[in-house]
C-alpha positions as CSV (number, residue, x, y, z in Angstrom):
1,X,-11.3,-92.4,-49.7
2,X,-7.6,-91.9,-48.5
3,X,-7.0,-88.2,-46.7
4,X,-5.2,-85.8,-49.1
5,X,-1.6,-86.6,-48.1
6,X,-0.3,-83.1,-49.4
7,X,-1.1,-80.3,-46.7
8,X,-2.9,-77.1,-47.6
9,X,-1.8,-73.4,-49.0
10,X,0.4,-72.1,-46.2
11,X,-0.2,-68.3,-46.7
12,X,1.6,-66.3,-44.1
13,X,1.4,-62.8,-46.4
14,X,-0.7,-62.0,-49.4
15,X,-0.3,-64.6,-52.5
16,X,1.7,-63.9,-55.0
17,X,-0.8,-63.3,-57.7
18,X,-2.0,-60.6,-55.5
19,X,0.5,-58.3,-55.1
20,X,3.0,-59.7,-58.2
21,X,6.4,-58.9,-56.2
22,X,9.0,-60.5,-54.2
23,X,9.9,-63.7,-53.5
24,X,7.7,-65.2,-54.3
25,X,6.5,-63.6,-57.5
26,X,4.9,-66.1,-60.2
27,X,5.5,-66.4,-63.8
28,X,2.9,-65.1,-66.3
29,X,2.3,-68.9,-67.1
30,X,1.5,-69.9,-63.2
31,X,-0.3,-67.0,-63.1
32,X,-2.6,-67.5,-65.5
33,X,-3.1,-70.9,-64.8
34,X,-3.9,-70.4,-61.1
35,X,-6.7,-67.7,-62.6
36,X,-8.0,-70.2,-64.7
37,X,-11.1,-72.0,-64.2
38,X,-10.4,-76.0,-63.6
39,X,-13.5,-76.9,-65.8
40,X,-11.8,-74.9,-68.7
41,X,-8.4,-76.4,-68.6
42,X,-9.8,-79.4,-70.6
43,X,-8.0,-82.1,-68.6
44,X,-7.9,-85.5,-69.6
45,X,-6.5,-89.0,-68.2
46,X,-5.6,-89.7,-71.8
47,X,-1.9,-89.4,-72.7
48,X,-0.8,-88.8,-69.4
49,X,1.5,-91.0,-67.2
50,X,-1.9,-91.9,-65.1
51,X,-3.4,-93.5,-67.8
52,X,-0.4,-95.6,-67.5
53,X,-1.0,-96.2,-63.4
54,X,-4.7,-97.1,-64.3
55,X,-3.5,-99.8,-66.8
56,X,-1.3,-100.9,-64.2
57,X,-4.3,-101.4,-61.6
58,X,-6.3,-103.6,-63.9
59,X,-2.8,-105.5,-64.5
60,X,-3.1,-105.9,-61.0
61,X,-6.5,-107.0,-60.4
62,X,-6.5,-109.4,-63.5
63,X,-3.1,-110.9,-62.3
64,X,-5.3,-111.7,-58.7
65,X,-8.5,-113.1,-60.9
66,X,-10.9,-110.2,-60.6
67,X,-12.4,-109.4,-64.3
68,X,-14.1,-106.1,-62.8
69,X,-11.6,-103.0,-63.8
70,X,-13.4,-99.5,-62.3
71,X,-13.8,-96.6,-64.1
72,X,-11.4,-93.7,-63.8
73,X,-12.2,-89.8,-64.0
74,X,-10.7,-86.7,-63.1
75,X,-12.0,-84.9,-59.5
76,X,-10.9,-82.6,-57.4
77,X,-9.6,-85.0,-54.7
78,X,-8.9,-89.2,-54.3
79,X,-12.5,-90.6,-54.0
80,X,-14.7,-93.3,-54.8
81,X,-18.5,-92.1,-54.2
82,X,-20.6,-93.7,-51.8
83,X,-21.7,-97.0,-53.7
84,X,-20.6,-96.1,-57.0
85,X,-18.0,-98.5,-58.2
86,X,-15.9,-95.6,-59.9
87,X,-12.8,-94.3,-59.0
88,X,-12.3,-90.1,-59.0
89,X,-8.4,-88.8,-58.9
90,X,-7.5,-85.3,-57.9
91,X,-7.3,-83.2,-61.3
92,X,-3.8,-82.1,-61.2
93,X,-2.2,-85.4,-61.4
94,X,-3.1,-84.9,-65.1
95,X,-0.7,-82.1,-66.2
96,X,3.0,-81.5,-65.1
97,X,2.0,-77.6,-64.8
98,X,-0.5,-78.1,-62.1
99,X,1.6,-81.1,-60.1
100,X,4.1,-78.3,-59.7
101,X,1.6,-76.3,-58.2
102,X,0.3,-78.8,-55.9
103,X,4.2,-79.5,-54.7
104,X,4.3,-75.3,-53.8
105,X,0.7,-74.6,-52.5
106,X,0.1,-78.6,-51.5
107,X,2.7,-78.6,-49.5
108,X,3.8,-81.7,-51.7
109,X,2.5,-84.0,-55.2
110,X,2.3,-87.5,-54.9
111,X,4.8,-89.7,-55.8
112,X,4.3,-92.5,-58.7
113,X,4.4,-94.7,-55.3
114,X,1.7,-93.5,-53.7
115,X,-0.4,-93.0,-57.1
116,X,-0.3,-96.8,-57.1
117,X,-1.1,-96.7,-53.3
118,X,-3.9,-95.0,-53.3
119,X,-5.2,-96.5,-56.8
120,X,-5.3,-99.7,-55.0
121,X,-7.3,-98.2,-51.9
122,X,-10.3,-97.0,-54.3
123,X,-10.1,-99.9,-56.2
124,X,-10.9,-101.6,-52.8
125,X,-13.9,-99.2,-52.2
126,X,-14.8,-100.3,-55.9
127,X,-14.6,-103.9,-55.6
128,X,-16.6,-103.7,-52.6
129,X,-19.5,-101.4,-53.6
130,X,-19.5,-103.6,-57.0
131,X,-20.3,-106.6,-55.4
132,X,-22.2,-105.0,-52.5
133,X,-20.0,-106.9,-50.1
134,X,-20.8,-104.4,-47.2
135,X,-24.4,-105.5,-47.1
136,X,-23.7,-109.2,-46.3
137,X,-23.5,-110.6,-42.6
138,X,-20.0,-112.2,-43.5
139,X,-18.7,-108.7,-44.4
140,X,-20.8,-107.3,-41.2
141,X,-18.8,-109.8,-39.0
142,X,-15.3,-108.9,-40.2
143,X,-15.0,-105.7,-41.0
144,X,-17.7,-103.7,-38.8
145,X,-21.3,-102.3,-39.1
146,X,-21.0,-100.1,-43.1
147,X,-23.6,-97.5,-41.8
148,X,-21.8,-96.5,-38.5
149,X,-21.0,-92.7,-39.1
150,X,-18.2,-91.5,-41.2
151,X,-16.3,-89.3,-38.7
152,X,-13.1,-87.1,-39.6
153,X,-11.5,-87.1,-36.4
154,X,-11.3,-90.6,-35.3
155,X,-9.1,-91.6,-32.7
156,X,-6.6,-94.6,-33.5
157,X,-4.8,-96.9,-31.5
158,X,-1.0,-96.8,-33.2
159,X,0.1,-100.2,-34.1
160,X,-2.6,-101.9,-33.3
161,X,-2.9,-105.6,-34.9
162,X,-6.2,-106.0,-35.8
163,X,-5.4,-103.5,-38.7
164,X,-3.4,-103.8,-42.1
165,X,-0.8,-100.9,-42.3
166,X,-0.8,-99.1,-45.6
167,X,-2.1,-95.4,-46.3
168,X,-0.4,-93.2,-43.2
169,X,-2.2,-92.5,-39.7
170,X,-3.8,-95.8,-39.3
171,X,-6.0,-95.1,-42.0
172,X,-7.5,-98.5,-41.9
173,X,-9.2,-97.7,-38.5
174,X,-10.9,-94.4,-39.5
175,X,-14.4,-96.9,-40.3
176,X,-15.0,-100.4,-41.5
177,X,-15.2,-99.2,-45.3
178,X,-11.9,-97.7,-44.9
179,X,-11.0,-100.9,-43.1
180,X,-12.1,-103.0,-46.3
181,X,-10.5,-100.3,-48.6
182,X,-6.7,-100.7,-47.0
183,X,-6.8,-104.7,-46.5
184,X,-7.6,-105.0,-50.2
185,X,-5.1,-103.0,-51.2
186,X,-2.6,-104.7,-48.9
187,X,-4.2,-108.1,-50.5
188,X,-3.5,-106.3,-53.9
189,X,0.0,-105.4,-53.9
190,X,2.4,-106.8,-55.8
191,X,5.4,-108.4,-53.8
192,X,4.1,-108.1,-50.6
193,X,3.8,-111.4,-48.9
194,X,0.7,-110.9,-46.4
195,X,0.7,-114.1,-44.9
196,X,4.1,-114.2,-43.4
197,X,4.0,-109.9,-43.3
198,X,0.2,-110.4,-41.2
199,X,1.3,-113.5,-38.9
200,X,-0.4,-113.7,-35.4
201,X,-2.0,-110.2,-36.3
202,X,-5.8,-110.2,-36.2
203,X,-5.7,-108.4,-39.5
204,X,-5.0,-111.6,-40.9
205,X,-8.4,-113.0,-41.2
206,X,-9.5,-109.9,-42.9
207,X,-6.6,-110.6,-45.6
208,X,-8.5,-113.6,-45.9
209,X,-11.3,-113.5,-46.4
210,X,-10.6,-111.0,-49.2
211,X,-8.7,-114.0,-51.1
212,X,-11.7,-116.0,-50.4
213,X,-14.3,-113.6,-51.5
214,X,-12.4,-112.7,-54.9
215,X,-11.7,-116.5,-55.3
216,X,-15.9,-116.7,-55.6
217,X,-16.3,-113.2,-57.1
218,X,-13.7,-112.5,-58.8
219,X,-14.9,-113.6,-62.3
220,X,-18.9,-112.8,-61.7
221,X,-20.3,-109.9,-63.4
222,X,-20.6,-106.9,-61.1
223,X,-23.7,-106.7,-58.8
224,X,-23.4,-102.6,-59.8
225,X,-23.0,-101.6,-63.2
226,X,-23.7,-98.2,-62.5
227,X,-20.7,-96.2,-63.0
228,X,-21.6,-92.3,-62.5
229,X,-18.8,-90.2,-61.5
230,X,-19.4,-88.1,-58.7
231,X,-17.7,-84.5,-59.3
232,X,-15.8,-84.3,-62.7
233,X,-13.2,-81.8,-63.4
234,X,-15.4,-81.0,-66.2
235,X,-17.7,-79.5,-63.2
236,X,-15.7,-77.4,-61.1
237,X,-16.1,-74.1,-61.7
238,X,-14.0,-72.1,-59.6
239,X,-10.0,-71.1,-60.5
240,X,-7.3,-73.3,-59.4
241,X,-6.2,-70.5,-56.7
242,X,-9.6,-70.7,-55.7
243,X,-9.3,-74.5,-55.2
244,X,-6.4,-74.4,-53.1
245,X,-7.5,-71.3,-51.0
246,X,-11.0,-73.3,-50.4
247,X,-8.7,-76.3,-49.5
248,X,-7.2,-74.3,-46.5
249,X,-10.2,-73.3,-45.3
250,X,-11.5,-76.8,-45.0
251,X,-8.3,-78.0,-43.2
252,X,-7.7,-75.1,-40.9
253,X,-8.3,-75.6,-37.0
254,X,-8.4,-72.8,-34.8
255,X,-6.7,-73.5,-31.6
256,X,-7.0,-71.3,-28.4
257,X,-3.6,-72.0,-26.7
258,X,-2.2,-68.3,-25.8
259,X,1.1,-69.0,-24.2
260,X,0.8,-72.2,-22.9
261,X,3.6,-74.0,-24.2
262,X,5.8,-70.6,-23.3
263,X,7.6,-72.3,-20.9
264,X,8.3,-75.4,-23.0
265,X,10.3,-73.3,-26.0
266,X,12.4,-71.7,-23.3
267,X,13.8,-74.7,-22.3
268,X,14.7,-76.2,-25.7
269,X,16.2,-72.1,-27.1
270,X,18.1,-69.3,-25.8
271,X,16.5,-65.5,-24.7
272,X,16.4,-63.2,-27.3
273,X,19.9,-61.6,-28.0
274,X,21.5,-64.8,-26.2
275,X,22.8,-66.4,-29.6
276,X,22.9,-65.4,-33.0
277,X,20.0,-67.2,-35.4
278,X,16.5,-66.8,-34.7
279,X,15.1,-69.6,-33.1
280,X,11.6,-69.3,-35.3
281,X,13.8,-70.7,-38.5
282,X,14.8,-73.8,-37.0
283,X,10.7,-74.3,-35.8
284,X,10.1,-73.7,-39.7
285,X,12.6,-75.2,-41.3
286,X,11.8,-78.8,-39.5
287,X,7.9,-77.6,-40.0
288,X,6.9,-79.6,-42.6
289,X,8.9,-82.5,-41.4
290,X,7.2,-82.9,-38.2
291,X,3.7,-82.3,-39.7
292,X,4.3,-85.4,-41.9
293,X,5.8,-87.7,-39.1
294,X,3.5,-86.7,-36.3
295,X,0.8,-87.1,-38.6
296,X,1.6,-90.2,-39.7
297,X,2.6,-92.3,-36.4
298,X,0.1,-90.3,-34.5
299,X,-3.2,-91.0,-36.6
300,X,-4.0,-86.7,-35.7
301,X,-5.5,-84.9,-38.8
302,X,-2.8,-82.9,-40.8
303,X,-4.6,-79.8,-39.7
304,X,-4.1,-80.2,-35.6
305,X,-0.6,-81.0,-36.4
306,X,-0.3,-77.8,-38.5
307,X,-2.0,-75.6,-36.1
308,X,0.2,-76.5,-33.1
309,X,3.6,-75.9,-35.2
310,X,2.0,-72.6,-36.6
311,X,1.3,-72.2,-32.9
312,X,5.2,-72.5,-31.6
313,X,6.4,-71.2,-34.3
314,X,4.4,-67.7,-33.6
315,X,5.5,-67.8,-30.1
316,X,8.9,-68.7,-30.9
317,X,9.1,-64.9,-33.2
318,X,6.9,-63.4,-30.6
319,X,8.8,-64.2,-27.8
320,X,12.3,-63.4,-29.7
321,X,13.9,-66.8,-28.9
322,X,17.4,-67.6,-30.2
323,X,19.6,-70.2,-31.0
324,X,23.3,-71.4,-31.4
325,X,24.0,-72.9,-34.5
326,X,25.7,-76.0,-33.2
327,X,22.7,-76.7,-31.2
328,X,20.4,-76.9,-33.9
329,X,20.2,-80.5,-34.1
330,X,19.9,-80.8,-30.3
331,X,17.1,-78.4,-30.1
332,X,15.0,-80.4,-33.2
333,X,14.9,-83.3,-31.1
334,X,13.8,-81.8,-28.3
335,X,11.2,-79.7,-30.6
336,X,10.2,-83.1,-32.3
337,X,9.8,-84.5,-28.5
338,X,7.8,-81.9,-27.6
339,X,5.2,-81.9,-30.6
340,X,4.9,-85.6,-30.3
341,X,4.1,-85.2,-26.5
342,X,1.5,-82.7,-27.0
343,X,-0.1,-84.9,-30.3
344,X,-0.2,-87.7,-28.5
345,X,-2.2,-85.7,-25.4
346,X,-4.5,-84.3,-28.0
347,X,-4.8,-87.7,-29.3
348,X,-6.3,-89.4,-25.9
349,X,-8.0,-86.5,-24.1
350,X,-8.9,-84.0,-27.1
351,X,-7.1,-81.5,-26.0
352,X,-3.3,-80.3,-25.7
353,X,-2.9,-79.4,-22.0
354,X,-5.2,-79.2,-18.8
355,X,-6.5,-76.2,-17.8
């Protein structure tokens, strides 16, 4: 399963379907869509510009010599259940109304590129719980022990060569299904010329020996023919807000870092009354720019990343920092420096300073 590449609902005051004013006031149609419960919205891959990704995947996989085309369905995130040779897309992919609402509360939709993207990761996962590849000793020696514990927060080593590069933060590393899941889709792609791209990397032999294993397998019947669906739309019963508000939660790290960094933001913006914009704009505006490039060069979870920018960005208001216009771009570079140093700390010692 790929991480959910859009970030979570950013709530800094009430949402707007609670108190129905200002800004960011919502029309009766987003409204009542947000209030409505997914399992009611009676969302279907059928007619819908996925149907025409999906038919592009099995394009794919017939164009490499693999008869076996998983099963699709509607979920609540990218998945592809433990085993289960199905693949499970996040619901609002199906309907322009809700991708909209993913790009404002998601902090971003997916683009038809990285549909294909992750299509081709879960059809790895697929392909692999299909033929049961992870329970054979050949498997075992390339890719890693399939049992060894799934864990959220792994810790990457950037650009490391014993990995394909494909889904952001070094995806392939987070366990050996993973692993399995990003050199397929590598293998997969169209265009993409792994042999000469993969030269002198240790990934290489893990490219090959997916050629070789889809070169015996590819037209045998699946091992699996069970193809149960893990969590349909059709079973989610909360709202859509309630989705997104849930989603927060689950992301959301609490960090304890009072006013260490204090210091730092000094350096890189005036005192308060010293220039004439408010330094906390710059800190937002290059927010959710940083959160997607630290992220993704650092391997750290979207929701450390988020939680250290919420983090300077409160100190930056609370300490009434300023800044000279002409200095902006100046000051994001050092910002950028400074959230890079501190990810990269967190990344190799679990934590963002020493006491």
């Amino acid at each position: 399963m790929p991480p959910t590449q859009p970030g979570p609902l950013v709530l800094r005051e009430k949402h707007p379907t609670e108190h129905g004013e200002g800004r960011g006031r919502l029309s009766p149609q987003r409204e009542a869509l947000l209030k409505a419960r997914i399992k009611d919205l009676s969302l279907r891959l059928a007619d819908t510009p996925l149907e025409r990704h999906i038919a592009q995947l099995h394009a794919e996989l017939e164009a490499k010599g693999i008869s076996f085309k998983p099963q699709c369905y509607l979920s609540d995130e990218w998945g592809c259940p433990s085993g289960v040779p199905v693949i499970g897309l996040p619901f609002y992919l199906a309907d322009p109304a809700l991708l909209s609402i993913e790009a404002d509360l998601g902090g971003g939709a997916e683009s038809e590129a990285e549909i294909l993207m992750y299509l081709r990761h879960e059809a790895g996962h697929a392909f692999n719980y299909a033929y049961r590849l992870y329970e054979t000793d050949e498997w075992l020696r390339v890719f890693g022990d399939y049992s060894r514990p799934y864990r959220d927060d792994y810790k990457p080593q950037p650009f490391s060569r014993r990995y394909v590069l494909h889904i952001s933060g070094w995806y392939a590393q987070k366990h050996p299904d993973e692993d399995f899941a990003e050199t397929f889709a590598v293998w997969l792609t169209p265009g993409g010329d792994w042999r000469k791209r993969y030269q002198g990397w240790g990934a290489l032999k893990k490219l090959q020996y997916v050629e070789d294993i889809v070169q015996r397998l590819g037209r045998a019947p699946p091992v699996v023919q069970l193809a149960e669906p893990d969590f349909t739309t059709e079973e989610m019963e909360g709202t859509v807000l309630e989705h997104y508000r849930q989603r927060e939660l689950d992301e959301k790290v609490d960090l304890e870092l009072r006013n260490a960094f204090d210091q730092s933001l000094e350096e890189i913006f005036e005192g308060p009354g010293e220039a004439p914009v408010r330094a906390e704009t710059l800190v937002q505006a290059e927010r959710q720019r940083l959160l997607s490039l630290v992220s993704h060069y650092s391997g750290v979870s979207r929701g450390v990343v988020r939680a250290l920018l919420d983090h300077l960005a409160e100190r930056t208001a609370a300490m009434n920092l300023t800044l000279h216009p002409d200095d902006s771009r100046e000051a994001g570079m050092r910002l950028a420096s400074l959230v890079t140093v501190l990810t990269m700390n967190y990344l190799y010692t679990d934590r963002f300073f020493e006491e």
